[in-house]
C-alpha positions, 0 to 999 in steps of 0.5 A: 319413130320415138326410136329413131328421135331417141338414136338421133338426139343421143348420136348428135350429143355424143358428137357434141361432146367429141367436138368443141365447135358446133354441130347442128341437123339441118332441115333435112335430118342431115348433120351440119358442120363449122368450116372456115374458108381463107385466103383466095376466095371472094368471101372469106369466113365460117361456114355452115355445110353439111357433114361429107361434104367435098372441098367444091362444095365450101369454096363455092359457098365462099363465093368460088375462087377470086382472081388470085387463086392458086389452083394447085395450092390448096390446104385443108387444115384439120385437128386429128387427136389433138394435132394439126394434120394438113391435107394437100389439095391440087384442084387443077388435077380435080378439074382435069378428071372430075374424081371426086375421091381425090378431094377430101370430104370435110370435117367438123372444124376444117380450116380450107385454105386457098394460097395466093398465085404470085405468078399474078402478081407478077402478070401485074406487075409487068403490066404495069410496067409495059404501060408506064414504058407506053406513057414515057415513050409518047412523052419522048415522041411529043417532046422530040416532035416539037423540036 
């Protein structure tokens, strides 16, 4: 058991070092990594997950998706030896199939962000304008019923 404390300790002290943000076990004897979650999700921020963990799992942990989620538009952003890597992810195609091997397992420091869905701004947008066209229109027909 001494052994295996031993192995443990050292394993987590050389991952320390490999890594400038934290690592810490959990409860369980599992590793515990720093992400950050942005963009369209309903709480924004750090995170603490277990290490191989998959992308669902963070963006559930931020609260899941809000309204303007772009599904198809997600980045996990990654420094690999000093360099930024960014890894695509189209959770709509995840969704379609449920193969878990298309989403990528995270990583200490991984940045995942959600893209915005501009097609909602413009549902929005034209909402708004089909209500203001509703509002002038009944002022016309009060106006021109008085007359």
């Amino acid at each position: 058991m001494l052994k295996k404390v031993l192995v443990l300790f050292f394993i987590i002290t050389i991952f320390s070092f490999m890594w400038s943000e934290s690592i810490s076990v959990g409860s369980d004897d599992k590793l515990i990594i720093k992400i950050n979650v942005w963009g369209q999700v309903q709480k924004p921020g750090q995170y603490d997950v277990e290490y191989d963990s998959s992308i669902i799992q963070a963006i559930s942990k931020a609260g899941g998706f809000n309204d303007y989620a772009h599904l198809g538009r997600i980045k996990v952003i990654r420094m690999v030896k000093g360099k930024k890597k960014i890894i695509k992810v189209n959770i709509k195609n995840y969704l379609k199939t449920l193969e878990t091997k298309k989403l990528p397992k995270l990583e200490n420091g991984d940045i995942i962000y959600i893209e915005k869905n501009a097609k909602k701004d413009w549902v929005n947008f034209v909402t708004f304008v089909s209500q203001i066209a509703i509002i002038v229109n009944v002022i016309y027909i009060l106006v021109n019923s008085t007359k």
